[in-house]
C-alpha positions as CSV (number, residue, x, y, z in Angstrom):
1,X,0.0,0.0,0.0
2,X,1.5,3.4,-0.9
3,X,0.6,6.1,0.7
4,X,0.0,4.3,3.6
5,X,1.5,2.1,6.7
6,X,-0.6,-0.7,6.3
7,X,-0.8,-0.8,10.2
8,X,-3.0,0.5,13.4
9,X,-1.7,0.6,16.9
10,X,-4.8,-0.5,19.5
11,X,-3.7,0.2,23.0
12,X,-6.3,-0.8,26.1
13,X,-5.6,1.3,28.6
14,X,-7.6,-0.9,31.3
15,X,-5.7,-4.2,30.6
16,X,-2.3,-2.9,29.3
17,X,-2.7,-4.7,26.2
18,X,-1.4,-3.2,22.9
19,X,-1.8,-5.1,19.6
20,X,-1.6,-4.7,15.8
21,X,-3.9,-4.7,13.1
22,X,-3.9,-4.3,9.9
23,X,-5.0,-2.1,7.1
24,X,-5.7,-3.4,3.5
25,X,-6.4,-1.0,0.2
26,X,-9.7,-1.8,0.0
27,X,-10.6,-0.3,3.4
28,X,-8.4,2.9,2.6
29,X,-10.4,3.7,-0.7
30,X,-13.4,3.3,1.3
31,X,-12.3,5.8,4.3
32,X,-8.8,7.1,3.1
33,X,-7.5,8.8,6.7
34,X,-8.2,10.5,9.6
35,X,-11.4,11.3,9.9
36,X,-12.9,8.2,7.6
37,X,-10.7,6.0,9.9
38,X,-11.7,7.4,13.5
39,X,-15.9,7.4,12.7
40,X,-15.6,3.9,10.8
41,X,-14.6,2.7,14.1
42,X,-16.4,4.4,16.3
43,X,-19.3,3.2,14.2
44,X,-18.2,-0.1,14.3
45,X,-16.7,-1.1,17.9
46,X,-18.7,1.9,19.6
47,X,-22.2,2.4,21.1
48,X,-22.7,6.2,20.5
49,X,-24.7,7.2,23.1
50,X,-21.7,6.2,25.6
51,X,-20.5,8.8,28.3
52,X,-18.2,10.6,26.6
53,X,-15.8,10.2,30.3
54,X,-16.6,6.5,30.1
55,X,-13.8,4.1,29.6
56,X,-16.0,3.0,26.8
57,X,-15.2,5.8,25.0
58,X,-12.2,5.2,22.3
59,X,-10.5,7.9,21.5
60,X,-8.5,7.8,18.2
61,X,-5.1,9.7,16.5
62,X,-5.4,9.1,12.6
63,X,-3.0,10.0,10.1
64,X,-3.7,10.0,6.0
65,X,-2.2,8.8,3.2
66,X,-0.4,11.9,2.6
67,X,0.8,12.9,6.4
68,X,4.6,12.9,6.2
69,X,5.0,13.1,2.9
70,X,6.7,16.0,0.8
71,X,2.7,17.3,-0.3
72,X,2.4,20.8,0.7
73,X,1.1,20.8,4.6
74,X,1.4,17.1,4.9
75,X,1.8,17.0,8.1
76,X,-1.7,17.0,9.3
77,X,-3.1,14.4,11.6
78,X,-6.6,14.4,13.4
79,X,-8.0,13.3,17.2
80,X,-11.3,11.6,16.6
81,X,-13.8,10.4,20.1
82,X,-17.2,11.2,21.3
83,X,-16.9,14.8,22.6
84,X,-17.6,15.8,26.0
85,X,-18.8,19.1,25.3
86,X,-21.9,18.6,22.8
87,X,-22.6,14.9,23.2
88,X,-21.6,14.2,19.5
89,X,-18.7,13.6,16.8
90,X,-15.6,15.6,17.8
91,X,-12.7,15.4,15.3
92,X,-9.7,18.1,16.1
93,X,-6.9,18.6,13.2
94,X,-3.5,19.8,14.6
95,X,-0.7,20.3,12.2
96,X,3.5,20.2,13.1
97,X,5.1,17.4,13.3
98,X,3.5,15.0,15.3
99,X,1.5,13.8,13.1
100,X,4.5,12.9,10.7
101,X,6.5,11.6,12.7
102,X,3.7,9.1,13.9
103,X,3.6,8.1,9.9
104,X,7.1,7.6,10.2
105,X,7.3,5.4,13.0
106,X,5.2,2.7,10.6
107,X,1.5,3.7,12.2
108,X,-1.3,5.1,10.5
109,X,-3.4,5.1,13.6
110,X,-3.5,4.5,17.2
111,X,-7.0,4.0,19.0
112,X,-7.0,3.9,22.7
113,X,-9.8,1.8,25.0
114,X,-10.4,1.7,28.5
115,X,-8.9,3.7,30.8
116,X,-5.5,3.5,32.7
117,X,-5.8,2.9,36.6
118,X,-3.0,5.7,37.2
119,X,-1.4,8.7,34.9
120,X,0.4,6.9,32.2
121,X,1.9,8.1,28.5
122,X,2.4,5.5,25.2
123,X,6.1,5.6,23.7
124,X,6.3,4.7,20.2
125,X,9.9,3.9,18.9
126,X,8.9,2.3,15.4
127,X,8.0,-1.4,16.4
128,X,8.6,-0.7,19.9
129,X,5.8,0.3,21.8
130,X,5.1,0.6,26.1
131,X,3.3,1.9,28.3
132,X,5.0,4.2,30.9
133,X,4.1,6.1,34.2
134,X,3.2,9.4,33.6
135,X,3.1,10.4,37.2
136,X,5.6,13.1,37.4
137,X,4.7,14.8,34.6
138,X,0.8,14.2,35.9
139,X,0.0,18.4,36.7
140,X,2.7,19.6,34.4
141,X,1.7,22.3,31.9
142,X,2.4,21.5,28.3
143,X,5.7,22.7,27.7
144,X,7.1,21.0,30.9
145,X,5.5,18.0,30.0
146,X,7.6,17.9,26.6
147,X,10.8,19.0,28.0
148,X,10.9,16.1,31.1
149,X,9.5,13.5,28.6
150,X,12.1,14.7,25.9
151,X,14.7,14.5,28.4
152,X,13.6,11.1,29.7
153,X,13.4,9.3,26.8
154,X,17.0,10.1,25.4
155,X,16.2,11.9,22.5
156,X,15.4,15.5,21.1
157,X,13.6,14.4,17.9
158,X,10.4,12.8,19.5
159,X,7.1,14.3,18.5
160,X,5.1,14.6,21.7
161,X,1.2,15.0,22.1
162,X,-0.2,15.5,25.5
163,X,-2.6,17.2,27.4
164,X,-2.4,20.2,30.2
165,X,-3.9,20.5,33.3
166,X,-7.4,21.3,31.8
167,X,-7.7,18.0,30.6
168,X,-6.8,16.4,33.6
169,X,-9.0,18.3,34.9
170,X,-12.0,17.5,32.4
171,X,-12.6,20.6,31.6
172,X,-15.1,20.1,28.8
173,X,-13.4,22.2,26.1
174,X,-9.8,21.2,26.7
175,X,-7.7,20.1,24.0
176,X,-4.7,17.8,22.6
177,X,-0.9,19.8,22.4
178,X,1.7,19.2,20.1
179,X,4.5,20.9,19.5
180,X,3.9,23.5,22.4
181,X,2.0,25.7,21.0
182,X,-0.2,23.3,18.0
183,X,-3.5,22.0,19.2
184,X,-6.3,19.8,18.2
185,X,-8.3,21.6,19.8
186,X,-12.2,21.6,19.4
187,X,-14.7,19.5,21.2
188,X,-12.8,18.7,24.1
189,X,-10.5,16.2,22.8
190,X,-8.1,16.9,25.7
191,X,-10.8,15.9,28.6
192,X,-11.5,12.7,27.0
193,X,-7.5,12.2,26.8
194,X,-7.5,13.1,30.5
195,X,-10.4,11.2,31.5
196,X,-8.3,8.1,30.4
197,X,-5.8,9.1,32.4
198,X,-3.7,9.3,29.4
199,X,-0.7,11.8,29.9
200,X,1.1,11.8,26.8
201,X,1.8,10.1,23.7
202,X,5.4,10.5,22.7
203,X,6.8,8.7,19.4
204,X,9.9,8.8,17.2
205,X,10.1,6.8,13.9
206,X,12.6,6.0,11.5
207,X,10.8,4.8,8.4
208,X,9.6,6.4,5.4
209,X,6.3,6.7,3.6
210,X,6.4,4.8,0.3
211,X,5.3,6.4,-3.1
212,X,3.6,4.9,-6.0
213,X,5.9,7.0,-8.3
214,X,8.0,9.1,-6.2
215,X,9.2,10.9,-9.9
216,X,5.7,11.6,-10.9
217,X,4.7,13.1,-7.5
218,X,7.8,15.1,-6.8
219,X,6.6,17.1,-10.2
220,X,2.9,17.1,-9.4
221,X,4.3,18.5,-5.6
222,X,6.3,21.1,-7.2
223,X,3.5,22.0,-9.4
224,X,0.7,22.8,-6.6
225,X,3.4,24.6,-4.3
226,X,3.4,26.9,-7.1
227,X,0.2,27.8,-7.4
228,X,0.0,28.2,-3.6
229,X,3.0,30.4,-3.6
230,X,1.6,32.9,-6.2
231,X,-1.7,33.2,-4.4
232,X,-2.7,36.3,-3.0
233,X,-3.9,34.5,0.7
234,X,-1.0,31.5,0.9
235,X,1.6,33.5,-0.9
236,X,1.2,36.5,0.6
237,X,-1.2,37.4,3.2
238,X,-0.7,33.9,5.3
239,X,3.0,34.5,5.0
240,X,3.6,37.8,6.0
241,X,0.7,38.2,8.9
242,X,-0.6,35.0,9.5
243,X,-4.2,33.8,9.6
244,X,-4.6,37.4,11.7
245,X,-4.6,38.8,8.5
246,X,-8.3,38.2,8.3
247,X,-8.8,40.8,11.7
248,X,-9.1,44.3,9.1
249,X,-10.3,41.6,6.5
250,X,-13.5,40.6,8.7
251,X,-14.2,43.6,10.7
252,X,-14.3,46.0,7.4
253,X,-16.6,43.6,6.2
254,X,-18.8,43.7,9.0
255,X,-18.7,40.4,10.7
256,X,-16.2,40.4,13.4
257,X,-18.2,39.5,16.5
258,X,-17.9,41.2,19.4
259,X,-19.0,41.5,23.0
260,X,-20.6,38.7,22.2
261,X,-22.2,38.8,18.8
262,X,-24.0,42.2,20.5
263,X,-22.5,43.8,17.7
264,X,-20.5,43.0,13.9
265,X,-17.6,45.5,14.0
266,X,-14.7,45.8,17.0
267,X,-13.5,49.5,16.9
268,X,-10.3,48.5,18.3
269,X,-9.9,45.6,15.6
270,X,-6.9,47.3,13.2
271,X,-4.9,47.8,16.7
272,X,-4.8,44.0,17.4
273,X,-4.4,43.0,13.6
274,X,-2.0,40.4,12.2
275,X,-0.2,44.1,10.9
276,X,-0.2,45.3,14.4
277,X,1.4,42.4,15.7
278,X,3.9,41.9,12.8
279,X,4.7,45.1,13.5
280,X,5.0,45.1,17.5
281,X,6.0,41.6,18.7
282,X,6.8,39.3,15.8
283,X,10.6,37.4,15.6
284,X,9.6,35.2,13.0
285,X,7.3,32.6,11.0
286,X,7.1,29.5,12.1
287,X,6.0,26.5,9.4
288,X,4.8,23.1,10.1
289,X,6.1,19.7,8.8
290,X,6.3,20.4,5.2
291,X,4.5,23.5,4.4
292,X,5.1,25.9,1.7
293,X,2.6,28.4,3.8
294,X,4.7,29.1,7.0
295,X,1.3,31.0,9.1
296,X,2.8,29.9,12.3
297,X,4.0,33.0,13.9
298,X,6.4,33.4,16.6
299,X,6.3,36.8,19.3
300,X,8.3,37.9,21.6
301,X,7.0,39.7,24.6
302,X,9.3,41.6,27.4
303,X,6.7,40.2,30.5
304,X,6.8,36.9,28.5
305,X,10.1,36.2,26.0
306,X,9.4,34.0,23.0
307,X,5.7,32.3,22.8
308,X,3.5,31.1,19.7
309,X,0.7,32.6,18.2
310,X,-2.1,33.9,18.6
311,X,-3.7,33.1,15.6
312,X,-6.9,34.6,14.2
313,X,-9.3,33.0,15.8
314,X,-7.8,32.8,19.4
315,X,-6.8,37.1,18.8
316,X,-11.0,37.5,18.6
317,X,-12.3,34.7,20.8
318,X,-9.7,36.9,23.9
319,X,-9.8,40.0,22.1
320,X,-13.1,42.0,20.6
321,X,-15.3,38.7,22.0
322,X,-14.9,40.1,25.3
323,X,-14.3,43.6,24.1
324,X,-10.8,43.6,25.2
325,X,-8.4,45.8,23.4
326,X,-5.0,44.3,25.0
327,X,-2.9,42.7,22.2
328,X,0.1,42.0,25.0
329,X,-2.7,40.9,26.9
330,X,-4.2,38.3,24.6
331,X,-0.9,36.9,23.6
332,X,-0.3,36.7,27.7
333,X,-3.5,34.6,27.7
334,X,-3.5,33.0,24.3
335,X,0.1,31.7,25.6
336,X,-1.5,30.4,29.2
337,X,-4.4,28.6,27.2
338,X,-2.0,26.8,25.1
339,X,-0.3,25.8,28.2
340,X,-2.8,24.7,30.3
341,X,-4.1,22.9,27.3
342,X,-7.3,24.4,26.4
343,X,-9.2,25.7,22.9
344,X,-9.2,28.9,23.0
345,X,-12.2,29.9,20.8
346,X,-14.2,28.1,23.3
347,X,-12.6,29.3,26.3
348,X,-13.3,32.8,25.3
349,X,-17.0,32.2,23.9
350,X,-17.5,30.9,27.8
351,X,-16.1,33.5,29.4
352,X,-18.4,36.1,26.9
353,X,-21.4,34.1,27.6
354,X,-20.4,34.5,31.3
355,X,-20.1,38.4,30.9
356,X,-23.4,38.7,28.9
357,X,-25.0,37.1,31.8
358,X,-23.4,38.9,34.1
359,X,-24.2,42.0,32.5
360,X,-27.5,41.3,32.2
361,X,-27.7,40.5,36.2
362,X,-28.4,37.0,35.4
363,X,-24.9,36.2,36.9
364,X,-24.6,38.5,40.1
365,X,-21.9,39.7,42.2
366,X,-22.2,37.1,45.3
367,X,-21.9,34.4,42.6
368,X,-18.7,35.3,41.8
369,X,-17.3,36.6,45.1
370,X,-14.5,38.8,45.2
371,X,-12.9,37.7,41.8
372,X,-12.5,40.2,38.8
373,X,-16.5,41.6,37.6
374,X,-17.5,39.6,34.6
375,X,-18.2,42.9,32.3
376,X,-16.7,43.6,28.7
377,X,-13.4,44.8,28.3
378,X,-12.1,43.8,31.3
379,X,-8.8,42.7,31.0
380,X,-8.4,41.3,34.5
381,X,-10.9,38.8,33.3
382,X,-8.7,36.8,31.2
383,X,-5.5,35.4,33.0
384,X,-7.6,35.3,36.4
385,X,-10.6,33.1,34.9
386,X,-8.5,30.7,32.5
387,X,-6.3,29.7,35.6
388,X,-9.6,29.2,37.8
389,X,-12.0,27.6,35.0
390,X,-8.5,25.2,34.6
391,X,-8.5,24.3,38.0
392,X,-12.2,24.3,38.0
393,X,-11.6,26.2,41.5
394,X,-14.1,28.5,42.5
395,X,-16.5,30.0,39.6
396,X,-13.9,28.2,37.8
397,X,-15.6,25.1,38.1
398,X,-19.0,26.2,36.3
399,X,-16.9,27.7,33.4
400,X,-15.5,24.5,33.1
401,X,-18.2,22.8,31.7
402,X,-18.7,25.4,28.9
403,X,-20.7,28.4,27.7
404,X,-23.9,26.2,27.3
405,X,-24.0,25.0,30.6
406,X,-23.2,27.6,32.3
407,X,-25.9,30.2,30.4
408,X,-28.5,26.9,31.3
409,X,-27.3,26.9,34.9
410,X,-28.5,30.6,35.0
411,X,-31.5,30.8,32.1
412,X,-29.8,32.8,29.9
413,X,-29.8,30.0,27.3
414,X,-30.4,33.0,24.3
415,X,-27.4,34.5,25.7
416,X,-25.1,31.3,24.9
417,X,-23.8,31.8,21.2
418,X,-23.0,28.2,19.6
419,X,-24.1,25.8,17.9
420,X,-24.9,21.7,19.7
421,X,-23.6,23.2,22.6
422,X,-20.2,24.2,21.1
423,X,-18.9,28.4,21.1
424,X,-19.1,29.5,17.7
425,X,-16.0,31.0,16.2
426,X,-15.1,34.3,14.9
427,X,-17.6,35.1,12.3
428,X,-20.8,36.7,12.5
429,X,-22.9,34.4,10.3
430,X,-25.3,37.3,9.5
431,X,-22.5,38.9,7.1
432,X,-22.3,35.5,5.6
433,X,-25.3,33.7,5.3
434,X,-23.7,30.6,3.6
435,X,-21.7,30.2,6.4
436,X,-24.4,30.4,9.1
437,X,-26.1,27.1,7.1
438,X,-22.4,25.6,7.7
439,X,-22.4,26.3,11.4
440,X,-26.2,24.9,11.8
441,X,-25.1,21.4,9.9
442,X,-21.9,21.0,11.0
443,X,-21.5,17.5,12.7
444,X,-19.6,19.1,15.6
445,X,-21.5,22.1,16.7
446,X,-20.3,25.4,16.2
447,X,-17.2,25.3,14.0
448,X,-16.1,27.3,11.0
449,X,-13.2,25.2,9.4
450,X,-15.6,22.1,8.1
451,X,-17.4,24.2,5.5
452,X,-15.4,27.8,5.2
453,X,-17.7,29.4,3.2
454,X,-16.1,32.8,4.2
455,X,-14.1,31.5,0.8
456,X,-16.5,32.6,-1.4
457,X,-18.7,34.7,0.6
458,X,-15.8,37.5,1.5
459,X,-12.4,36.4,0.1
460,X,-14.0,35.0,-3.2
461,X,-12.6,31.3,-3.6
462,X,-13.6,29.6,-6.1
463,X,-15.4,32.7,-6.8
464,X,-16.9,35.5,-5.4
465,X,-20.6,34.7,-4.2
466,X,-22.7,37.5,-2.5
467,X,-22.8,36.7,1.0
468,X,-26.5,37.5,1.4
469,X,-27.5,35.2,-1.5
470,X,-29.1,32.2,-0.2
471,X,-30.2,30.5,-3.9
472,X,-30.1,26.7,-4.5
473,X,-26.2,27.6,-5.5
474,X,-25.8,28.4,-2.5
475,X,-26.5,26.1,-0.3
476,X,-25.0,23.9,-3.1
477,X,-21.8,25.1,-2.4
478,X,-21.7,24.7,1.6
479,X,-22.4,20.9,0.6
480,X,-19.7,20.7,-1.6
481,X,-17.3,22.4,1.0
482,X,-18.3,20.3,3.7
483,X,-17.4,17.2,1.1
484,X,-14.3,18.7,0.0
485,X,-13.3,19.6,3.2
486,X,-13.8,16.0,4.8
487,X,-11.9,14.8,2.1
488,X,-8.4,17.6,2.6
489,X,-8.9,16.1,6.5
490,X,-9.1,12.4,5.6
491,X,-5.8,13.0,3.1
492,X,-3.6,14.4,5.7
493,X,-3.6,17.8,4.5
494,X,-4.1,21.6,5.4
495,X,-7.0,23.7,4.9
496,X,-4.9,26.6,4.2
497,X,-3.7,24.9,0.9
498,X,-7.9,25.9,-0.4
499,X,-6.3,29.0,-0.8
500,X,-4.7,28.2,-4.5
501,X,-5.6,24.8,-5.0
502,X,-9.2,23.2,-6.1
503,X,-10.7,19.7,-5.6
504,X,-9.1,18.2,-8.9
505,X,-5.3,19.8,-7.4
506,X,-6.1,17.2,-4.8
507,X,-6.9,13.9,-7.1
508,X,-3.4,14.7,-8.6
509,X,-1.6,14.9,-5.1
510,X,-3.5,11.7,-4.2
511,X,-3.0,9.4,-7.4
512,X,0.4,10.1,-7.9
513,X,1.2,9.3,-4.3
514,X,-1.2,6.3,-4.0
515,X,-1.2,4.8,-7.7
516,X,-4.4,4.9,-8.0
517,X,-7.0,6.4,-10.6
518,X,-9.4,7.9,-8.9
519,X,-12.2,10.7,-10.5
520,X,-12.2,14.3,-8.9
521,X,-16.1,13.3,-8.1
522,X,-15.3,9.4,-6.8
523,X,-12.7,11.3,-3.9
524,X,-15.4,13.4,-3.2
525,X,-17.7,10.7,-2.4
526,X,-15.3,9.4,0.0
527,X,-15.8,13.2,1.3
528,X,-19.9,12.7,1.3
529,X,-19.1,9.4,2.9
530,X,-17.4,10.7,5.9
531,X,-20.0,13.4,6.3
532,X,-22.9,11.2,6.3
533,X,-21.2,8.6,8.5
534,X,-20.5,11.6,11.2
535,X,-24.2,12.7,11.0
536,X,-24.9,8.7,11.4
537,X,-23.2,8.5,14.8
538,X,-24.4,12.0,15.5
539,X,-28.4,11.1,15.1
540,X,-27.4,7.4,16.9
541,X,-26.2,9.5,19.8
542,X,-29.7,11.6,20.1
543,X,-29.7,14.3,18.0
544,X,-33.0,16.1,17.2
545,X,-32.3,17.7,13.7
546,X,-34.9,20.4,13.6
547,X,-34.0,21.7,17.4
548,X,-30.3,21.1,17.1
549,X,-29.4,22.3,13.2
550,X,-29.9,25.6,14.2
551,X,-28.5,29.3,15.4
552,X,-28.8,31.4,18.7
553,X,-31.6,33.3,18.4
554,X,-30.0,36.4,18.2
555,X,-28.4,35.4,15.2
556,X,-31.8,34.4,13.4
557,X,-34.1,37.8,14.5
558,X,-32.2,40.2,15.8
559,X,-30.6,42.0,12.6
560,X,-27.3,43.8,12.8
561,X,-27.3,47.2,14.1
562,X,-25.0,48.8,12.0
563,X,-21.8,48.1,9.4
564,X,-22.2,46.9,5.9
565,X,-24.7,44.4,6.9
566,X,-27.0,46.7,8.8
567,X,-30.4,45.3,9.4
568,X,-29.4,41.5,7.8
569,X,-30.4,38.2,10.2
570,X,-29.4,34.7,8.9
571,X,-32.2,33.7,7.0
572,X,-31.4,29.2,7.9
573,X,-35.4,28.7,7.9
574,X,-35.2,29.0,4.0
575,X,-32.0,27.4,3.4
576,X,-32.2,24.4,6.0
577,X,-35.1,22.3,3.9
578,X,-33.1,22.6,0.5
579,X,-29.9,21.6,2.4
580,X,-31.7,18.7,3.7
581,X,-32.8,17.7,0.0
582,X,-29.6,17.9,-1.9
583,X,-28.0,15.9,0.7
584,X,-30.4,13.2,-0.3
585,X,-31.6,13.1,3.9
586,X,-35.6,13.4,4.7
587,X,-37.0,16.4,5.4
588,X,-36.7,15.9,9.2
589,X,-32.8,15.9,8.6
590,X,-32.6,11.9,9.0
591,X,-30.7,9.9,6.2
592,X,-32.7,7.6,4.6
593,X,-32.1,4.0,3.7
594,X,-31.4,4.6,-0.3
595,X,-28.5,6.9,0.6
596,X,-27.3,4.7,3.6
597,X,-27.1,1.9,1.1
598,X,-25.2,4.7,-2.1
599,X,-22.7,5.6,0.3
600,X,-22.1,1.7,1.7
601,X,-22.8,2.4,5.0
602,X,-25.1,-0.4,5.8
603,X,-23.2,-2.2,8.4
604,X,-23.9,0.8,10.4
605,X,-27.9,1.4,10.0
């Protein structure tokens, strides 16, 4: 098999027990990576309506075919379980070198069981795999973790994945570290991790990745790079500011939430842009595992020294989502998140959910006691509350279990701005109604990156499409995003790389690495497959289409107040039946038996 392995690590964590299996062609044209492997299983050995804390929960790190090859960004991989935080499919993508280096130590996967009866982390020399104590590193934040397991296993060039304290913890929205400062981070992969008492999972590896004609791909490699370097977003704009290039981008637009999707514009937004930080703090970029892109940026503060990011999404979610206009300050507490080990758009949609409540005197003073008043723009808010919601000490411990639950704990439910119980991310959906159809179907809850319609809608890839149009093209296009994207996860590669390269750019990465001879469409069913299968384990586990494939309320009658799209709600009432019908699913949202059976899927009806 090129491409691939061949092989999957299965370690039960209750018995100690780690075995092989293996992976045959067949199976990988059916599911190709990441994603297709960690829901095929789930399907298959997993009852999805499982405690997501439950030692019956598997939790699962997938590579694809083209992780840790020379294909720009392969170096993706993906963290695949039931998630703690909306009851449904969670599948976090981290990039690096993990990932890679998993590939090269002759595994494609690794799918954990049970759960350990003390802290414990997996080492992965190539064939050589154990079990270790994690004990002393049990408490450690994230970048002491990899240090002391580094040291202790006697060499620098392990690839280490672990979780903080906030997954230890079980705080709900915790995620998976790599590489310091790279997480899988949605969904509360991490808390899962933790609740397995799984520390770590460090591995080195010595092999290579076989190619079906190493001549043909190097050229088709050198070919797409190309075209990604001489694009105006991964050539330039990625490069030079990183994905905080969008800040000016979004907000002159008029969809740049803030105070909590109270308003569409941040008036502070150009002073914490990816310009304003190139300008201030940056040292340098900072690629992953073989990418031509390099967004990864690399500051420097005087209170701090040398950290990583923020990124786009974690400058809002700290910044104008709790109308805090601090750019040391949100590095300060962007750093501490990644340390701690928690997502950071979710951290900060809890803690603007908490100051909306408290605002609105839903939340009062003696609930909070002497710590720092939940109101926007208070920067005291961030450092104190991330350490206490970590530690789930104090108020700490109801932020913990995320915005949803807290706004429920205190009916303020409308006030609680996700989707499935997951904090939506950094764009305001009524500047981009395309994109609020994406965050209403998405198979994890409020998430962006599965269907990125801001592509077309505001940056105009493959085209430009008016964001307010919400004709059969449309909604069209979200389904053929969602497809596309499952498919860029399942192959080991980078979202980022959509900026210059189209679906049939893909088939040619893919063939000439795999040898096969595959259609643009036939890849993209594998990418329909995947999406079905994850709405599959979705309705098994219990969810109600018509109540759950939906927005806040604010998002779907309250119309903007002002900005470009002044007086514009998201119109999902007209889109959501159509979506339904050209996904081939009833009009209830269910998936009927005719397209269980086109998609081969029948095993798991």
């Amino acid at each position: 098999m090129f491409g691939y392995q061949g092989k999957i690590l299965r370690v039960n964590l209750t018995t100690g027990k780690i075995s092989e299996e293996k992976i045959d062609e067949k199976f990988a044209k059916k599911w190709l990576g990441t994603r297709g492997f960690g829901i095929y299983y789930l399907l298959k050995e997993m009852d999805p309506k499982v405690d997501p804390f439950s030692p019956e929960n598997k939790l699962i790190f997938a590579t694809g075919p083209l992780t840790g090859t020379t294909a720009p960004t392969g170096g993706r991989y993906m963290v695949i379980t039931k998630s703690p935080l909306t009851g449904y499919i969670a599948m976090a993508n981290s990039g690096g070198f993990f990932g890679a280096e998993l590939k090269f130590a002759g595994w494609d996967a690794i799918i954990f069981e049970g759960k350990a009866d003390h802290p414990v982390y997996l080492y992965i020399n190539d064939d050589q795999v154990e079990l270790r104590d994690a004990s002393h590193v049990w408490g450690k934040v994230v970048s002491e973790t990899e240090k002391i397991l580094t040291e202790e296993v006697g060499d620098k060039r392990v690839q280490i994945a672990s979780i903080g304290p906030a997954g230890e913890n079980l705080v709900r929205f915790a995620a998976v570290m790599n590489n310091g400062h790279r997480a899988a981070g949605r969904g509360g992969v991490g808390a899962v991790m933790g609740s397995k008492n799984l520390k770590a999972v460090v591995v080195r590896g010595h092999k290579r990745v076989e190619i079906a004609d190493r001549q043909k791909f190097t050229s088709v490699v050198k070919e797409k790079i190309e075209k990604l370097k001489k694009d105006p977003v991964a050539g330039g704009g990625l490069p030079n500011y990183g994905t905080a290039v969008l800040v000016n981008i979004i907000n002159s637009n008029g969809l740049y939430p803030t105070r909590n999707f109270q308003e569409s514009q941040f008036e502070y937004a150009e002073e914490q842009s990816g310009e304003a930080m190139r300008a201030k703090y940056l040292k340098r970029n900072k690629p992953c595992f073989a990418c031509p892109i390099g967004c990864g940026r690399v500051n420097v503060l005087p209170t701090l020294g040398e950290t990583e990011g923020p990124e786009y999404e974690s400058i809002w979610a700290l910044g104008a989502h709790l109308g805090i206009n601090d750019l040391a300050s949100i590095i300060e507490a962007n750093h501490l998140c990644d340390e701690y080990g928690l997502d950071t758009i979710s951290t900060g949609g809890t803690l603007a959910t908490a100051m909306e409540l408290y605002e609105r005197g839903l939340i009062k003073p003696e609930d909070i006691g002497d710590a720092p008043p939940l109101r926007f723009g208070n920067t005291e808010v961030l450092h104190y509350y991330i350490e206490k919601l970590t530690f789930r000490e104090g108020f700490g411990d109801i932020l913990a279990e995320g915005g949803y639950r807290l706004a429920e704990k205190f009916n303020g439910v409308e006030y609680f701005m996700g989707v499935k119980k997951q904090e939506l991310p950094a764009y305001d959906p009524r500047g981009a109604e395309g994109h609020g159809l994406g965050y209403a179907t998405n198979n994890r809850g409020g998430c962006h990156i599965k269907q990125y319609m801001i592509s077309p809608e505001i940056l105009g890839y493959p085209y430009k499409m008016d964001p307010h149009d919400i004709s059969d093209e449309k909604v069209k296009m979200v389904i053929l995003f969602q497809d596309l994207t499952a498919l860029i996860d399942a192959a080991g590669l980078c979202l980022f790389t959509t900026f210059g390269l189209g679906a049939d750019d893909y088939r040619d990465l893919l063939n000439a690495a795999l040898g096969w001879d595959f259609t643009t469409e036939e890849y993209l069913k594998i990418g329909e497959r995947i999406w079905n299968a994850e709405r599959l384990f979705n309705l098994k586990a219990g969810l109600d289409p018509l109540k759950e494939d939906t927005l806040p309320k604010r998002l779907l009658e309250e119309p903007v107040k002002s900005g470009p799209n002044k007086g514009h709600v998201v119109r999902l009432k007209e889109m959501l039946p159509r979506y339904y019908k050209f996904r081939g699913w009833t009009e209830d949202g269910k998936i009927p038996e005719e397209k269980i059976k086109e998609l081969g899927l029948e095993e798991f009806a």
